[in-house]
N, C-alpha and C positions, 0 to 999 in steps of 0.2 A: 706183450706187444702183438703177436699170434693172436692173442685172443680179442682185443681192440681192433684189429681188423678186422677180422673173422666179424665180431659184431659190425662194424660199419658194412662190411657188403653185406649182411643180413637184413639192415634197415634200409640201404639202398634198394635191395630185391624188393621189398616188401614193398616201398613207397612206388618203385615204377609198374611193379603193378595194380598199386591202386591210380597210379595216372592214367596207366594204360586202358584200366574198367571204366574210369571216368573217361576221356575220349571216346572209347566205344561206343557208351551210353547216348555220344552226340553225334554219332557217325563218323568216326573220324579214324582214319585207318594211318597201318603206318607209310603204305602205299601213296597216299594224297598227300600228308607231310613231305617225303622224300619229292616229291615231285614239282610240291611249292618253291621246294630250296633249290628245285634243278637235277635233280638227282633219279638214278633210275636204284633197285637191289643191285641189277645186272654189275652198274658201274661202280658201286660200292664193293661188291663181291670182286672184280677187278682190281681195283687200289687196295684190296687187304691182300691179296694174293700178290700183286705185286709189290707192296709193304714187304710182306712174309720172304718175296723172291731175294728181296735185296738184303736187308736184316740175315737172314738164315746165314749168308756164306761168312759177314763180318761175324757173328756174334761166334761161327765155327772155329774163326782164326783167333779172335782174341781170348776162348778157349782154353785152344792150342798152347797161346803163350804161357793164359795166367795160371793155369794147371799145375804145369810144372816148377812155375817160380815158388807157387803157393805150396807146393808139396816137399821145397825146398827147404821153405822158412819153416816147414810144418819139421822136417827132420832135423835139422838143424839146432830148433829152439831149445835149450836144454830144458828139463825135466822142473815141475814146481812144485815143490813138495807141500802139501796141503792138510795141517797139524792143529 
C-alpha cells in the first residue's frame, strides 16, 4: 500500500514537472496563472497558514483523546499467539 503511493506521488512529481517545462517553454509562469484565478502567493501563503492555525489546535486535542483510548485497547487486547 506504502509502496503504491509512494509510486503515485512519484508519477505525479514527474508529470508536473513536465507541465510545468511545458508552460515555461510558452511563457507562462505560475505568477500569471495565480492571478488569472485572482489570487496573489501572498494570499495563498495566508490561507495555509491560516489553514495550518486552525487544524493544529483540533488535530492536538483529538490527539489527546485518541492516544490514550488507543493505548487502552492496545493493553488491554490479550495476547495472539501466532503458530
Amino acid at each position: 500500500m506504502i509502496q503504491h503511493a509512494f509510486s503515485v506521488l512519484i508519477k505525479f512529481f514527474i508529470g508536473a514537472v513536465a507541465v510545468g517545462a511545458l508552460l515555461n517553454a510558452f511563457d507562462i509562469t505560475a505568477e500569471q496563472v495565480l492571478q488569472d484565478f485572482g489570487f496573489t502567493p501572498e494570499a495563498i501563503l495566508t490561507f495555509v497558514r491560516e489553514g495550518f492555525g486552525w487544524a493544529l489546535p483540533h488535530f492536538l486535542l483529538g490527539a489527546m483523546v485518541l492516544i490514550p483510548v488507543w493505548l487502552i485497547i492496545f493493553l488491554l487486547k490479550p495476547p495472539s499467539f501466532r503458530g
